[in-house]
RORO-672878 format. One record per residue (C-alpha): residue number from 1; x, y, z. Coordinates in steps of 0.25 Angstrom, whole numbers, always signed. Layout:
<atoms>
vofi  x  y  z
NUM  X  Y  Z
...
</atoms>
This chain:
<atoms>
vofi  x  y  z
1  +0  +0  +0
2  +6  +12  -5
3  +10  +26  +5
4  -4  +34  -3
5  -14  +23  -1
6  -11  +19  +16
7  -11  +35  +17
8  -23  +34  +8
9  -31  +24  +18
10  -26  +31  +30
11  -34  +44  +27
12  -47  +37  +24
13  -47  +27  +38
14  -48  +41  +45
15  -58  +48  +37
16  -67  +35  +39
17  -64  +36  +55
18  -67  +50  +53
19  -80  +47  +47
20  -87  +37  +58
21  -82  +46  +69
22  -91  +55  +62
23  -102  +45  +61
24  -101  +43  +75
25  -101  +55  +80
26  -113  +59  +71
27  -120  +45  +75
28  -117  +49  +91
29  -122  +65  +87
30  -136  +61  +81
31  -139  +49  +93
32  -135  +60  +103
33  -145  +69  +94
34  -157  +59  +92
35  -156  +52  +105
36  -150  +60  +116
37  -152  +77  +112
38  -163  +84  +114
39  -162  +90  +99
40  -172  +79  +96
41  -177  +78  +110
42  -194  +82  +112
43  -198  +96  +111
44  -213  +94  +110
45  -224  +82  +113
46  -236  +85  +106
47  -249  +78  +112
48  -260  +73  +104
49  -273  +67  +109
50  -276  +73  +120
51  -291  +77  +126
52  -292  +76  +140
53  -276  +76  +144
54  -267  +89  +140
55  -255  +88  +131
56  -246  +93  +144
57  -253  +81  +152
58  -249  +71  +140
59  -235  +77  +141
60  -232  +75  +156
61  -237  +60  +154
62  -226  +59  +141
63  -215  +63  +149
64  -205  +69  +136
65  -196  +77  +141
66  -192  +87  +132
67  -180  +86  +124
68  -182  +70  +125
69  -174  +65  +113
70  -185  +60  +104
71  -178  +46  +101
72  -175  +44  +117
73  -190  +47  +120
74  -197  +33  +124
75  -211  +35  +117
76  -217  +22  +124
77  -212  +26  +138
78  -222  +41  +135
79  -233  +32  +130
80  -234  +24  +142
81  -233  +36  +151
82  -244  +41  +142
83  -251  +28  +142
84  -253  +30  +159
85  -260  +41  +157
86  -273  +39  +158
87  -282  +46  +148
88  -271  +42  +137
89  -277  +29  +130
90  -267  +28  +120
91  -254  +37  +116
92  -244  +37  +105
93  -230  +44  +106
94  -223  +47  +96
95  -209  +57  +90
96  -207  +66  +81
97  -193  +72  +77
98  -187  +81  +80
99  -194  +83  +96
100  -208  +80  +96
101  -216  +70  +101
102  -231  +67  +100
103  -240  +59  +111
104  -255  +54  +103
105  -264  +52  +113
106  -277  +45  +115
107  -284  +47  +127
108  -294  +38  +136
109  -309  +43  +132
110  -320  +41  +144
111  -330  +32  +142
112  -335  +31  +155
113  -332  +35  +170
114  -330  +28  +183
115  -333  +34  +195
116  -321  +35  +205
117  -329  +30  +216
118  -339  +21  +210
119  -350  +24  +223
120  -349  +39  +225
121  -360  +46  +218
122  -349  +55  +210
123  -335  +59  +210
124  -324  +57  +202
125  -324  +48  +189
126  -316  +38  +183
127  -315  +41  +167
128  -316  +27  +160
129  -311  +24  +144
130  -316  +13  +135
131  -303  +4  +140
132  -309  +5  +152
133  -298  +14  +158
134  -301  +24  +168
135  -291  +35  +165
136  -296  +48  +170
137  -304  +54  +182
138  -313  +64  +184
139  -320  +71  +194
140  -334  +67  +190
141  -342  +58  +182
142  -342  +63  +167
143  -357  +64  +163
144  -355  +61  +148
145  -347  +45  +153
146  -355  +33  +157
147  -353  +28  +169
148  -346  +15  +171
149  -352  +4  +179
150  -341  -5  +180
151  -329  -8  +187
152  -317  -3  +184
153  -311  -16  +178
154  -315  -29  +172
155  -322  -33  +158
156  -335  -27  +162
157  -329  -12  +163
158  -319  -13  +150
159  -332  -17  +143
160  -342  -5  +149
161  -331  +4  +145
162  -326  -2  +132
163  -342  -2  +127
164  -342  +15  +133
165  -330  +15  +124
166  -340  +10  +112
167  -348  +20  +112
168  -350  +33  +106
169  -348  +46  +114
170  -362  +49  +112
171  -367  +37  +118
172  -358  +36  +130
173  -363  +51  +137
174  -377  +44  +135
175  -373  +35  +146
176  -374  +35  +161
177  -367  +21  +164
178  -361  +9  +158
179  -362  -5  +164
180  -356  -19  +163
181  -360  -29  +171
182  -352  -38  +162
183  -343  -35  +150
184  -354  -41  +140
185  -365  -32  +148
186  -360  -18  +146
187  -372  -9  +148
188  -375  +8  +144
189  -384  +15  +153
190  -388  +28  +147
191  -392  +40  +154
192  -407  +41  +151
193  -411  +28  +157
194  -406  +17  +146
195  -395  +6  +145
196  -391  -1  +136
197  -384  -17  +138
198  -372  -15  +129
199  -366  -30  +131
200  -353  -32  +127
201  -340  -24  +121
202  -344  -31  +108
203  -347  -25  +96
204  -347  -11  +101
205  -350  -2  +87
206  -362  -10  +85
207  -368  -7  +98
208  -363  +8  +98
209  -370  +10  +84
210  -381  +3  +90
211  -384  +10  +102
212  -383  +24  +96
213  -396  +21  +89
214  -401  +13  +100
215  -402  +24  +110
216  -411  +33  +101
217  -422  +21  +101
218  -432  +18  +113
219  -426  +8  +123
220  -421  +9  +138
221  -413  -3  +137
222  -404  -7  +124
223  -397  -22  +124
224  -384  -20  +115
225  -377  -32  +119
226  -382  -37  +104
227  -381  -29  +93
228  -386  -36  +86
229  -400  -38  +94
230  -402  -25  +102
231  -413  -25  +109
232  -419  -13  +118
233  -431  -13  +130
234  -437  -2  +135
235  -431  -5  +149
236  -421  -12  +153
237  -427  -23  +161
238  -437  -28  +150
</atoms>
């Protein structure tokens, strides 16, 4: 090997050196960057979905501090501390470089009360979704909710409140009470007076659509268990 060549090869191993030193150091610069700076850390968390919690209530539960780098920030450690709340039904988190995040948020909807103390004469109540989850209380009984007349667990209360759950808005503030004295006998009692024996959580839309014509007809009592025979009396007991 000649004098030209060896001094030839002995200026490139350098410049190769040079350049991975380079690599490395710009490798090390953009992980400090993305994963440990604040330059794409959180600035904002937008809120979304909200109705009865505020945006700053949804935020405290979060618990992003600002500057948070966005590819450290643990989005299923904030959904479950979301998740504890209790008006939140469901939530999604998601980023957004560079510094945002956004929280979606599906909140519990009433669908009947509880009565804290089930034998004083008012007082405080229990706000109760179609999963049969109390998650939120309130100093009096809501006059536009059924109340439930069921315990607070087992099949019979995840039916009563699954089958409030089925029913249109409209329907649910005719309603003083809803009974199950099994899951298969849920029962509606309406506030002038009539009931109707709603049966089981099947076949919900049927009895829904059903109902809505049923309560403009004459009738004191409405047997739904059957959508496919309804039947109606004049009172209950014949």
């Amino acid at each position: 090997m000649t004098e030209s060549m060896t001094a030839r090869l002995g200026s490139i191993r350098p410049a190769r050196w040079a350049y991975l030193v380079a690599a490395v150091l710009v490798l090390v610069l953009l992980t400090w960057l993305i994963a440990f700076s604040s330059v794409l850390g959180v600035r904002s968390v937008n809120v979304v979905g909200t109705r009865v919690l505020t945006a700053q209530q949804v935020r405290a539960a979060a618990g992003i501090r600002s500057g948070t780098p966005l590819a450290r920030l643990d989005l299923g450690a904030v959904s479950s501390r979301l998740s504890a709340v209790g008006p939140i039904r469901s939530v999604t988190v998601t980023r957004s470089y560079p510094s945002s995040v956004t929280i979606r948020v599906t909140e519990r909807v009433a669908v009947g009360y509880r009565p804290v103390d089930p034998g004083a004469s008012g007082g405080p109540a229990l706000l109760v979704d179609r999963d049969n989850v109390a998650f939120r209380t309130v100093s009096a009984a809501p006059k536009n909710l059924p109340r439930l007349l069921v315990p607070a667990t087992g099949a019979p209360s995840a039916a009563a409140a699954s089958v409030a759950g089925t029913l249109p808005a409209k329907v649910v503030t005719l309603l003083s009470a809803v009974s199950a004295p099994s899951e298969e006998s849920v029962t509606l009692m309406l506030r002038d007076g009539r009931s109707v024996l709603w049966g089981g959580t099947d076949r919900g839309s049927d009895k829904s659509r059903l109902l809505s014509v049923l309560l403009g007809q004459p009738g004191r009592y409405f047997d739904l268990s059957d959508p496919s025979s309804v039947t109606s009396r004049t009172d209950a007991g014949n």
